[in-house]
C-alpha positions as CSV (number, residue, x, y, z in Angstrom):
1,X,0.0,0.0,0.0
2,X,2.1,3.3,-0.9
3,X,2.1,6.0,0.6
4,X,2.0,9.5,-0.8
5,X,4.3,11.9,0.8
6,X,3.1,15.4,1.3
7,X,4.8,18.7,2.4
8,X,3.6,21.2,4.5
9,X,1.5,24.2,2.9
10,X,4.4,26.6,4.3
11,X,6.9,24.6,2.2
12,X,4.5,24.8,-0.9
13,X,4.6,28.8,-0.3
14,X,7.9,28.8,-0.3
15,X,8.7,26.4,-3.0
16,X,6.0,26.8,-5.1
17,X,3.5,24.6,-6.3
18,X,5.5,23.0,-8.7
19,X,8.7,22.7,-7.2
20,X,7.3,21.0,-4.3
21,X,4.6,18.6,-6.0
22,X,8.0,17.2,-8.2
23,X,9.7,16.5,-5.1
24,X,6.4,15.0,-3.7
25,X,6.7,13.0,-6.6
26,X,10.6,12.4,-6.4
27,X,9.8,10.8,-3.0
28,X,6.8,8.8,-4.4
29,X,9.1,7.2,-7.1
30,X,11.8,6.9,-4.6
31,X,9.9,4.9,-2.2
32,X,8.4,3.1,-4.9
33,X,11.8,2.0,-6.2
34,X,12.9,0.9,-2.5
35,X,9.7,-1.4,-2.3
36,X,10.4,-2.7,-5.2
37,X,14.3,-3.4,-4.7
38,X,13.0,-4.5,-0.7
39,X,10.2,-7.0,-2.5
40,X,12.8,-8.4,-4.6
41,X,15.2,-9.0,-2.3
42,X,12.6,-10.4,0.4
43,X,11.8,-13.0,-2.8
44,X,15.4,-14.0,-2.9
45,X,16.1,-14.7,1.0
46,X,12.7,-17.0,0.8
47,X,14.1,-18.7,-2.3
48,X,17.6,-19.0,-0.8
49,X,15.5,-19.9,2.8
50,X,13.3,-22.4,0.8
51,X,16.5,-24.0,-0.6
52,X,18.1,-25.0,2.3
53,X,15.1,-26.2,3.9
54,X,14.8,-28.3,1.2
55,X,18.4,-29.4,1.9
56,X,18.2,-30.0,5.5
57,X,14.7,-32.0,5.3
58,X,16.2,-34.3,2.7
59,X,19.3,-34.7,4.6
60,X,17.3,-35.3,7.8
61,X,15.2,-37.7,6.0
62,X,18.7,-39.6,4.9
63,X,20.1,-40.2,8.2
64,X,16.3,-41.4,9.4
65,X,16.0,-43.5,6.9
66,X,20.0,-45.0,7.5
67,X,18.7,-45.1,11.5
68,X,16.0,-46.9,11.1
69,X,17.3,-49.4,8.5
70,X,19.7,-50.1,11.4
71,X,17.7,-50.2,14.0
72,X,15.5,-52.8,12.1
73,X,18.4,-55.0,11.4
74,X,19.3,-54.8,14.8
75,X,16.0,-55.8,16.0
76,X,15.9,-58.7,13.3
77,X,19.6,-60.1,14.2
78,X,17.9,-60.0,17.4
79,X,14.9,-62.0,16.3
80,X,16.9,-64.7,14.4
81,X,18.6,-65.3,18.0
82,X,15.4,-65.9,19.9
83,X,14.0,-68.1,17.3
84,X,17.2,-69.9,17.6
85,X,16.7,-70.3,20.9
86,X,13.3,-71.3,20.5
87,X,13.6,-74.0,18.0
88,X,16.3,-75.5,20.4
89,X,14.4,-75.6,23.3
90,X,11.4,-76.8,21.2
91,X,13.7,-79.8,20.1
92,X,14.7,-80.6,23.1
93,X,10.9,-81.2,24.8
94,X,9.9,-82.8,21.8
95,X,12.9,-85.5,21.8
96,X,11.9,-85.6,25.5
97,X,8.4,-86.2,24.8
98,X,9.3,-88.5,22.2
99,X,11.2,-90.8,24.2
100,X,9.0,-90.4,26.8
101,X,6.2,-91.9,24.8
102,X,8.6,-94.8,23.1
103,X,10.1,-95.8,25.8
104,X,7.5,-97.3,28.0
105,X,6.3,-98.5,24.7
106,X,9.7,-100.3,24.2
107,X,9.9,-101.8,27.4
108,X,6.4,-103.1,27.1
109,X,7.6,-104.9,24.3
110,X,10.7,-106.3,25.1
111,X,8.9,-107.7,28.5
């Protein structure tokens, strides 16, 4: 929204009308030019601002991605080891079971 710069009627006495209404508009198309130039220049920092966000968030989303790709092989070297265990210890009741069931079987046999 400009705004239009006015003088003082003593200055327009002195002056005169037209001297003072070109430096009205000298002022006008002075602080027209430095809205323009401060426009500009406000476009170019959000550009430049916009750009390195841009940077950083893809960055950022790198080194999540790298964290959680180790934290999921983590948790599935981790996984591997308890079914490990599990299938052991599953063997081992089932052999115990086994032979618990053939065994009396076997001695019923053989007596």
């Amino acid at each position: 929204m400009p705004v239009t710069a006015r003088l003082s009627k003593l200055f327009y006495d002195r002056l005169g009308e037209q001297v003072a209404n070109e430096l009205v508009d000298w002022f006008n198309q002075v602080d027209a030019t430095y809205r323009l130039d401060l426009r500009e220049i406000n476009e170019l920092n959000y550009q430049r601002f916009e750009a390195k966000l841009e940077q950083r968030l893809a960055e950022f989303g790198a080194e999540l991605r790298i964290e959680f790709r180790t934290e999921l092989e983590k948790l599935r070297a981790e996984m591997n080891t308890g079914l490990a265990g599990l299938r052991a210890e599953l063997l081992r009741w089932m052999f115990l079971f086994w032979i618990g069931t053939v065994g009396p079987l076997l001695l019923a046999y053989l007596l």
